[in-house]
N, C-alpha and C positions, 0 to 999 in steps of 0.2 A: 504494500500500500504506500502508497507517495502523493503528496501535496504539493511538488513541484515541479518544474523543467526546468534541463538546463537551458543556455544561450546555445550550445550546436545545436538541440532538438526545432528551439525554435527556428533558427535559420532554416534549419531544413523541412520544416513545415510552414514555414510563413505564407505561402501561397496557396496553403488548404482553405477551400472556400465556407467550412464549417469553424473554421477558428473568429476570434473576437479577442483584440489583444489589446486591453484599456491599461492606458498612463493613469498611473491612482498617485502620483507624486505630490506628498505634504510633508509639509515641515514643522517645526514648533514654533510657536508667537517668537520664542528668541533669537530663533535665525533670522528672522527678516527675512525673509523669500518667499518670492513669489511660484507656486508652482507651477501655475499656467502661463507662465513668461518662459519659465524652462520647456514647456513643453512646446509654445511657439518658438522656439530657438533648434528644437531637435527632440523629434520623439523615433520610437520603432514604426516602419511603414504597416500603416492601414491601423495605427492605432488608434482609438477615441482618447477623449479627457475625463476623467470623472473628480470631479470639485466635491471632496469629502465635507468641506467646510458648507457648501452650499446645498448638499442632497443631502439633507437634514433635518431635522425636526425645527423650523422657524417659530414655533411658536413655544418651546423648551426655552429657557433662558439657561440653560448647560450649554454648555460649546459641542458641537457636531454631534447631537443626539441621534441615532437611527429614524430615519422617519416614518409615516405610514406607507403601505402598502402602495396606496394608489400614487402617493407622491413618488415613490422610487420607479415604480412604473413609470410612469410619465417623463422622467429624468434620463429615462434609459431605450426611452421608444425609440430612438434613432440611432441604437447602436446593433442594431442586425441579428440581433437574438434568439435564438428559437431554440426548440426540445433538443434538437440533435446538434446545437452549438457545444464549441470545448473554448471557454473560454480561460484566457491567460492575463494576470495580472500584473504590472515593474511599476517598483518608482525609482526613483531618483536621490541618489544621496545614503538611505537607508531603503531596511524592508515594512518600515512603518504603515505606510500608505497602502503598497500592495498588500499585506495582511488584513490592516482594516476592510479594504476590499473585498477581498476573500471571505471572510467572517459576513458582511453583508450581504454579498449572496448568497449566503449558505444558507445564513436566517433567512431568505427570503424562499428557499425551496429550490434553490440552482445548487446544484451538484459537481455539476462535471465542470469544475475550477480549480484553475492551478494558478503558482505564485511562480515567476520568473526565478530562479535563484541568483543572487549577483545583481539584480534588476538593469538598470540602462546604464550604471558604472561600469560593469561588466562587459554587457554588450558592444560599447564606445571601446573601452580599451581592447577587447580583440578586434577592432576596427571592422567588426560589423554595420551593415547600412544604415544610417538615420536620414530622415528627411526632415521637412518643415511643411510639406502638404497637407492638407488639413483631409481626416479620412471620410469618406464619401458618407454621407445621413442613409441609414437603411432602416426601413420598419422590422420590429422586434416585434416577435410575435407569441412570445414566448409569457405564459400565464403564471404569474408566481404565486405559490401558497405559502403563508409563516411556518416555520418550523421552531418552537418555541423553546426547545430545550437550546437551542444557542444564547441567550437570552435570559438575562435574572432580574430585578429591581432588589432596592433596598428592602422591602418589605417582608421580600422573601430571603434575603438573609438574615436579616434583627429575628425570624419568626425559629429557624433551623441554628440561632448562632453557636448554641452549644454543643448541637446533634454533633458528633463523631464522624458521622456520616456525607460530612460536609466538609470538605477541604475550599478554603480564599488563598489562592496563590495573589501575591501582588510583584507588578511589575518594576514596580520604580524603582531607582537606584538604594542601596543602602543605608544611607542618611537619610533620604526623605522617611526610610518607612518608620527607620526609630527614629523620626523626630528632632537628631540632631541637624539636616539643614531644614530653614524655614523655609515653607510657600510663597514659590511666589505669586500666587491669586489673591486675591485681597480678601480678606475676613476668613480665609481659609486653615483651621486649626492643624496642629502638626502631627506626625504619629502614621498608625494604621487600625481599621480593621481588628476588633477583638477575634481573637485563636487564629489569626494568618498566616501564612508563612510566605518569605520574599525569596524570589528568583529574576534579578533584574532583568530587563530584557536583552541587554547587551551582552549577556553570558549567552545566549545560545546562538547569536551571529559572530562572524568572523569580522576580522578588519577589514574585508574586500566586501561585505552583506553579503554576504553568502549565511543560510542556515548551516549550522556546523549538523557532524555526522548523527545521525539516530542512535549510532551508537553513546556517544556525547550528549543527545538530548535524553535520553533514558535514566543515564548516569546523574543527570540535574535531577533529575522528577524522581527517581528511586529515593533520594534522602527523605521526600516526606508518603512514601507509598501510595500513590494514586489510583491504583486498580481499584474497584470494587466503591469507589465513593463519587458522591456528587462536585465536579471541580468545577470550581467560580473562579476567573479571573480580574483582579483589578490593577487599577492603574492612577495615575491623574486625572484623563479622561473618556478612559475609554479605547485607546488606539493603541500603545504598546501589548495591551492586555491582548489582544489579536494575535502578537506576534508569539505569545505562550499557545494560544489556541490552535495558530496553525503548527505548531512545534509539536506538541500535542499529538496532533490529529496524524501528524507525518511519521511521526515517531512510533505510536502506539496506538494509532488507531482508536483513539479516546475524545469523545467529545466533550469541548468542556464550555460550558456558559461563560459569555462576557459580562460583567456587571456593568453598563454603560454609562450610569453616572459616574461613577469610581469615585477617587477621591475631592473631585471639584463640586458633589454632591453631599459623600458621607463626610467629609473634612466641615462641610459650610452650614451642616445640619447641628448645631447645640444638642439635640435631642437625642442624639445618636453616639453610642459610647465609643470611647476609643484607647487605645491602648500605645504606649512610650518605650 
């Protein structure tokens, strides 16, 4: 079971007319970058853009909530989608973007998705083809159902916090999760998650983005025994926590929920306990 392609597989399929190969490139408020500027400058041929920021819940005052059903539909009508599409995910910079991607059609009932490994760093440096043509608008026709166990809210954590049975992986770096470095969200308290455990997300990519070997991701996710329990992901906001999910999913064939408020939701809720 694998959740990715390499950069040969894709060259050598790039002109299969069942593929659909979406730029998911985003970055963090601190980099200052724009991703749709990267992607007018040079993307993979016949790719779309998908603006994580903006196919979103607009009416969440959280930063890039999943949105409904009909809205993601609608976002995605012009990108040639259908039952017997395989489609492929890259961004740029990291595997951030592409992941959250990934994760978002899954919840939505798309399947047959894979994540670029290496994303367009990769691809660029083996001096594979980029262009700046913009990829042709195709009707999607492709019905999506939710698939909910991707998927958790707070509600349903605070209710399970104790149960055993429920493993909170969190994504963020080390300091954030014990609370020794602050937020930088405003009003946002420091810590994690009571009974959590931290796997940053940057331990199971390399320095080129590349997901390191299954073998290596297994070896992470062994210290806290994952088989047989309910795994929640969190994170800041939602998007690194993806990149556990698809590690996960590649590794071990384990599905695990994202918590999509994460900590920009449980951090800014007084009501909600937290742990130092």
């Amino acid at each position: 079971m694998s959740e990715l392609v390499s950069t040969k597989w894709l060259f050598n399929n790039i002109n299969n007319k069942k593929l659909v190969i979406i730029d998911c490139s985003w970055f963090l408020p601190s980099e200052k970058k724009n991703p749709k500027k990267f992607y007018k400058k040079q993307h993979i041929k016949g790719a779309y853009f998908f603006d994580i920021d903006k196919i979103s819940d607009k009416k969440n005052k959280l930063p890039h909530m999943v949105p409904k059903v009909a809205y993601f539909k609608e976002k995605t009508k012009n990108f040639n989608i259908h039952k017997n599409s395989k489609i492929i995910t890259y961004s740029s910079g990291n595997i951030m973007g592409a992941s959250r991607v990934w994760w978002m059609f899954k919840y939505f009932g798309f399947k047959n998705i894979f994540v670029l490994n290496g994303g367009l760093n990769k691809w660029i440096k083996e001096k594979k083809p980029i262009t700046k043509l913009y990829s042709s608008k195709k009707i999607s026709t492709f019905n999506y159902t939710i698939d909910h166990k991707w998927l958790i809210n707070k509600n349903q954590i605070l209710k399970n916090i104790e149960n055993k049975k429920q493993l909170i992986i969190d994504a963020r770096n080390k300091n954030r999760f014990y609370g020794i470095e602050k937020e930088k969200r405003k009003k946002l308290r420091s810590g994690h998650i009571p009974y959590s455990k931290n796997i940053f997300w940057k331990k199971l990519t390399s320095n080129s983005h590349n997901i390191i070997s299954k073998k290596l991701i297994e070896k992470e996710f062994s210290k806290f025994n994952v088989k047989n329990k309910n795994i929640i992901f969190s994170c800041g906001s939602g998007i690194s926590a993806c990149v556990l999910s698809l590690s996960l999913m590649h590794a071990l064939n384990i599905k695990g929920s994202v918590y999509d408020g994460s900590w920009a939701e449980w951090g800014l809720n007084k009501n909600l306990p937290i742990n130092i």
